[in-house]
Every structure is written in structure tokens, then in C-alpha cells.
N, C-alpha and C positions, 0 to 999 in steps of 0.2 A: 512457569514463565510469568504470568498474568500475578501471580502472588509476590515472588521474586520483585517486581517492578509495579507494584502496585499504584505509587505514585505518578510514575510514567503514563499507565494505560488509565487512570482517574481522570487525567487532563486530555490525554487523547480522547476519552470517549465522549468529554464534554466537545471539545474541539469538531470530532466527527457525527455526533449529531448533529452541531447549526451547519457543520459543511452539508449534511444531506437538506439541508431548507436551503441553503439558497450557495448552490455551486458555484456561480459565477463573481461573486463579490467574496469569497473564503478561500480562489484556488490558492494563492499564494501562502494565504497562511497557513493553507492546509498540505501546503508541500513542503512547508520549514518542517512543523510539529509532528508530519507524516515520515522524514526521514531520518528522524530519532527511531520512533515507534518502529520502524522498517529495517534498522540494523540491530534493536534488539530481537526481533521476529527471525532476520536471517542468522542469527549468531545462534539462536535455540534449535531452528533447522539442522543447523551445521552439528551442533552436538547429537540430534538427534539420528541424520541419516550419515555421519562417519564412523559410528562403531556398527552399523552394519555393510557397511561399503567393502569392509575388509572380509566380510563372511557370507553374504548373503545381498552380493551389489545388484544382481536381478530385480530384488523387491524394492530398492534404494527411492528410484523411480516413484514409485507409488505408494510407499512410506512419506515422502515429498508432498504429493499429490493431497494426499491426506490430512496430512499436515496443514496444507495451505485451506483446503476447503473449511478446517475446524477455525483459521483463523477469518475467514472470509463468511462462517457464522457467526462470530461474534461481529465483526466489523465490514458489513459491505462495502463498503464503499471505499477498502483500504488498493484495491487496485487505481485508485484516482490519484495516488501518490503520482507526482508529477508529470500533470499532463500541464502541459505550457497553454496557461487563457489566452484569448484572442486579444488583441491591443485594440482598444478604441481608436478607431480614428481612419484603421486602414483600412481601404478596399482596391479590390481589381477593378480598374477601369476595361470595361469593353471595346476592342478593340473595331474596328470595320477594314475588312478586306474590300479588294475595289479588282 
């Protein structure tokens, strides 16, 4: 996977190291650049746990599992793929009951 798209995961990893320095000013860009990276990820999953789904779908599960955790050692911080920042500006005003 990681060879296959070697170009792709070169820029992502530059990408997801300044997003690990400074999350709050990189979510957006790090959710464009994050959902390329995230449907080559599920597309290699998908190859991976459908030739055992038909003989062996018990393990499929954690064949998955597996999977996810080798790619969450290369990349931590790839579960941050779209989490929606908070917008400057709003808040909840507090209310008072009477």
C-alpha cells in the first residue's frame, strides 16, 4: 500500500506531522489531504479482509482490527480525519432561570 502510493503517503506524512504541532489552525486542511489518504487505506482494507470474508469471516473482524492498528503506527493521528474545528466566534450564552 504504502509503496503502491508512495507519492500520496510522502505528502500525507508531511501534512500529518505539522497537523500533530498545531491541530487547531491544520483541521481543515488536514481533512481535505486526510480523505484521499483514508480511501486509499479503506480500498487496501477492502482487498485485504474480502478474500477472507468468504472462508474464514470469524477472523475478518480482527484481520481489520489489525490492520487498522499497523496503520495507526505509522500514522496517529489519522483517526482526526474529520473532526469538524470549532468556529471562532460562537458561544453559548448562559441562561438564568427565575
Amino acid at each position: 500500500m504504502l509503496a503502491e502510493n508512495k507519492g500520496e503517503f510522502t505528502e500525507f506524512r508531511k501534512l500529518h506531522d505539522r497537523y500533530a504541532m498545531d491541530e487547531d489552525n491544520l483541521q481543515e486542511e488536514f481533512n481535505i489531504g486526510g480523505k484521499k489518504i483514508q480511501a486509499i487505506i479503506r480500498e487496501y482494507e477492502d482487498r485485504l479482509c474480502k478474500n477472507t470474508e468468504k472462508t474464514y469471516s470469524m477472523f475478518t473482524g480482527n484481520l481489520s482490527e489489525k490492520f487498522w492498528s499497523e496503520v495507526r503506527a505509522e500514522f496517529p493521528m489519522i483517526d482526526h480525519i474529520g473532526i469538524i474545528g470549532s468556529k471562532p466566534g460562537f458561544t453559548l450564552r448562559k441562561i438564568t432561570l427565575k
